[in-house]
C-alpha positions in Angstrom: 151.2 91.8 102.4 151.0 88.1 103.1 148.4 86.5 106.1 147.7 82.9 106.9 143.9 82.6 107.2 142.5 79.7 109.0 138.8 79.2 108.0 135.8 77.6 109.1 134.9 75.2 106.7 131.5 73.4 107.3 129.3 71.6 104.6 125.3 72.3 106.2 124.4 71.9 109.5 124.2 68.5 109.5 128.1 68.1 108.8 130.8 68.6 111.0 132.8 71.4 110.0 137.0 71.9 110.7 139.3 75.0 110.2 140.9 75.0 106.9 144.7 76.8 105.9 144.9 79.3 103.3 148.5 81.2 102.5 147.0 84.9 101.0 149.9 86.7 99.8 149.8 89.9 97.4 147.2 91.8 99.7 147.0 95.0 99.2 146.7 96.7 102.5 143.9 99.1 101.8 141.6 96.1 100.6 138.2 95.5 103.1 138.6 91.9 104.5 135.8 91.0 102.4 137.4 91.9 99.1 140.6 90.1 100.1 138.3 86.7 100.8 137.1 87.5 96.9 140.8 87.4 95.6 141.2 84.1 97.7 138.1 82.5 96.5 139.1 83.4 92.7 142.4 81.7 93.6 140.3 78.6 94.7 138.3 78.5 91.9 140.9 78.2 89.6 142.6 75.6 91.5 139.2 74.4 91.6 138.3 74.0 94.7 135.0 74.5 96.5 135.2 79.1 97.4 134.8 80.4 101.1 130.9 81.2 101.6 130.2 83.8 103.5 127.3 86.7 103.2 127.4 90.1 102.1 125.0 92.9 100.2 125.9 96.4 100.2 129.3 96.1 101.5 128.6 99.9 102.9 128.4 99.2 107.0 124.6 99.6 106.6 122.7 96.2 105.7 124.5 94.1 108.7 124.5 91.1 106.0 128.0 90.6 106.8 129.0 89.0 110.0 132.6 87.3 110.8 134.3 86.6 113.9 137.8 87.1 113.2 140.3 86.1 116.3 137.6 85.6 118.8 136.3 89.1 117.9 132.4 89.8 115.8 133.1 91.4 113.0 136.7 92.1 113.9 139.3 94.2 116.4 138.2 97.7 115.6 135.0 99.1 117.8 132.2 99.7 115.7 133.2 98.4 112.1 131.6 96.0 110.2 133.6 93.4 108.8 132.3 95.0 105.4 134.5 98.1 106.4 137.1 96.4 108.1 140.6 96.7 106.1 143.4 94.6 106.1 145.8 98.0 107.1 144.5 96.7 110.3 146.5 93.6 110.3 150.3 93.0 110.0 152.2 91.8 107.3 152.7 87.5 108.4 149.7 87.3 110.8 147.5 84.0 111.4 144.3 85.4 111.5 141.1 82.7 112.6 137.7 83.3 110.9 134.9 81.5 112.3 130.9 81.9 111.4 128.7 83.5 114.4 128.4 80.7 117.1 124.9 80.7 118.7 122.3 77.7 118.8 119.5 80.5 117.0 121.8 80.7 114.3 122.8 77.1 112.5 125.5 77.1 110.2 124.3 77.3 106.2 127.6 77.0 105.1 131.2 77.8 106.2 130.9 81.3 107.3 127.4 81.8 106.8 124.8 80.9 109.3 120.8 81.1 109.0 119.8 84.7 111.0 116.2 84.3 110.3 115.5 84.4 114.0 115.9 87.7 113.9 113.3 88.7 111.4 110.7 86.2 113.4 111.5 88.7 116.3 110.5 91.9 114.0 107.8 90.0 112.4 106.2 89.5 115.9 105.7 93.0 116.4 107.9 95.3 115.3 105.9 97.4 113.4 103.0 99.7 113.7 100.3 98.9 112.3 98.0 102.4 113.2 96.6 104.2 110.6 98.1 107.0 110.4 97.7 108.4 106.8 99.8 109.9 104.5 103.5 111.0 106.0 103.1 114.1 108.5 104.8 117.0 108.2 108.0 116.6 110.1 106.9 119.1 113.0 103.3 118.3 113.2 103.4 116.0 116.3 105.8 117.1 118.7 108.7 114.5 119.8 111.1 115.8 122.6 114.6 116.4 121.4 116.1 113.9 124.3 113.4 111.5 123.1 114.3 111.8 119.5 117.4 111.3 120.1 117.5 108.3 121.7 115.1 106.7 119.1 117.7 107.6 116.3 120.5 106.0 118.5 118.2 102.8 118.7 117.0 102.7 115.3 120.9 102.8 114.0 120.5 98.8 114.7 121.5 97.4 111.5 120.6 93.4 113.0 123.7 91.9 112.3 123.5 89.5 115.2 127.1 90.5 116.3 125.7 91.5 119.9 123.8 87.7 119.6 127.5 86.4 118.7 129.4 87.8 121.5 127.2 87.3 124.1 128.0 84.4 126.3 124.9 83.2 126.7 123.7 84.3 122.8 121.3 86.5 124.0 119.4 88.5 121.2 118.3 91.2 123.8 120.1 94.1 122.9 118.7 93.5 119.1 115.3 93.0 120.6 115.2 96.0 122.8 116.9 98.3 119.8 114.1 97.2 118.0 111.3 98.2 120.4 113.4 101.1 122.2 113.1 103.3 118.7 109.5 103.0 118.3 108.3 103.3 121.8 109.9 106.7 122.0 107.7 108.0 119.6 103.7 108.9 119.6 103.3 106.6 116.6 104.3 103.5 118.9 102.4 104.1 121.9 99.1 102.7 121.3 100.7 99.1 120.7 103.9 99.3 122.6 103.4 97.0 125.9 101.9 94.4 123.3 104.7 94.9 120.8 107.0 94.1 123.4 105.2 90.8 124.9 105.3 89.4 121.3 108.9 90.4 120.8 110.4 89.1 123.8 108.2 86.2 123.9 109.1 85.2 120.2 113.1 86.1 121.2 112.4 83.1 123.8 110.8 81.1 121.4 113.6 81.3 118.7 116.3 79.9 121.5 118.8 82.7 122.6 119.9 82.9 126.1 118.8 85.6 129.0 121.1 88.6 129.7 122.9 88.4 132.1 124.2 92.0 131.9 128.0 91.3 130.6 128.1 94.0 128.0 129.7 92.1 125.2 126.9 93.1 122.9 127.8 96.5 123.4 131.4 96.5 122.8 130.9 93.9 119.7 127.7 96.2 118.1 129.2 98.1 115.1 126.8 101.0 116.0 127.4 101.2 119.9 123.6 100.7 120.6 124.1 101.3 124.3 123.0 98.4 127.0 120.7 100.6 128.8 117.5 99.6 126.3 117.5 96.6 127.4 116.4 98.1 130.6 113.8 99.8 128.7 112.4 96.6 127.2 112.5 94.8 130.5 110.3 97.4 132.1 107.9 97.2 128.9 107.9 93.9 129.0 106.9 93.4 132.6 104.4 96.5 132.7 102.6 94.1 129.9 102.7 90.8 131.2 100.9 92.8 134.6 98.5 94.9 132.2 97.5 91.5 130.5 97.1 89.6 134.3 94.8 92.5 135.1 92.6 92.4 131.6 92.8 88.3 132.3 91.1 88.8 136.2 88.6 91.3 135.4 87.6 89.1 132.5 87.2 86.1 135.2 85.3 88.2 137.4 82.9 89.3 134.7 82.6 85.8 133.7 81.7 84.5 136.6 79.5 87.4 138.0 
């Protein structure tokens, strides 16, 4: 099959980047997108010219290294792929198809396709962790989780932080990342003792990084490859303001004891 890709081309951050033509015929259909950008970047090097850089790791659906909009879509036009798995069977034989890097403030563009999602790792590094000691690993039934509970921290843990929720949002909002985050260990007893704290250095680092407020469109869960569904961002908002409260109240009786 033959497609006409039209690229993002962009030197650093600094430069001012343009769309860029590229004929790529002799596709085999049941390439992923990714290895058909390989087979035009060996084309360009031996023309030599500068290859298409874009990121990738394990190429499996699971890292969420990757990260493409391709025709105005994250990661693609099939619900919950990455653009890893994404195959060019799902395009036609003479289509244009427009591949642009994730477009958020939080995430400038290192070069051409691949932009700088270290924001997100700031957010995890604020808090999303436990830091209890809890000893060696439990057995698996030795503290009791309900099954609905369980599940839902499974469903939020399945987060792979691609930033495709960040990239369709209109107002590039990393909430749904930030509330997966929290969501799948404040479900569980190991999270409890530090969850309203985790969640105010979270949010409050998500603010600091520059991505916009929900607004409750739902782009970032039609665009996440692994559905994580909108309502933990609910979850996180409720955390989040149950701390801020919990923190006034520590802050007032502190005053009071101060000044008594």
């Amino acid at each position: 099959m033959r497609v006409t890709l039209h690229v993002w081309r962009q030197r650093d951050a600094r430069s001012a980047g343009a769309f860029a033509t590229y004929e790529a015929d002799d596709i085999s259909p049941d390439m992923s997108f990714l290895e058909m950008l390989d087979v035009v970047n060996e084309r360009l090097i031996t023309r030599g010219e500068d290859p298409i850089a874009f990121d990738h790791d394990c190429r499996e659906g699971i890292c969420g290294t990757c990260g493409l909009v391709i025709n105005g879509a994250p990661h693609g036009p099939r619900r919950r792929t990455t653009t890893c798995q994404l195959h060019m069977r799902s395009f036609r034989d003479g289509d244009e198809i427009w591949i642009e890097p994730w477009r958020a403030t939080a995430f400038p563009v290192v070069k051409d396709l691949v932009v700088d999602r270290s924001p997100l790792d700031r957010i995890i590094a604020a808090g999303g962790f436990v830091t209890a000691a809890i000893g060696s690993s439990p057995d698996a039934n030795a503290i009791p989780v309900r099954k609905e509970d369980a599940d839902l921290a499974f469903d939020a843990a399945t987060c792979i932080g691609c930033g495709a929720c960040v990239a369709a949002c209109p107002n590039a909002s990393a909430s749904l990342f930030t509330a997966a985050k929290l969501t799948h260990l404040a479900l569980l007893p190991q999270g409890q003792p530090e969850r309203l704290e985790r969640a105010l250095r979270m949010v409050t680092q998500m603010d600091a990084e520059g991505f916009g407020p929900c607004t409750n469109h739902g782009e970032c869960h039609a665009a996440c490859p692994k559905g994580i569904p909108v309502e933990f961002i609910g979850r996180m908002n409720a955390d989040f303001l149950r701390a801020g409260l919990t923190r006034g109240r520590r802050e007032a009786q502190a005053g009071d004891s101060a000044g008594g």
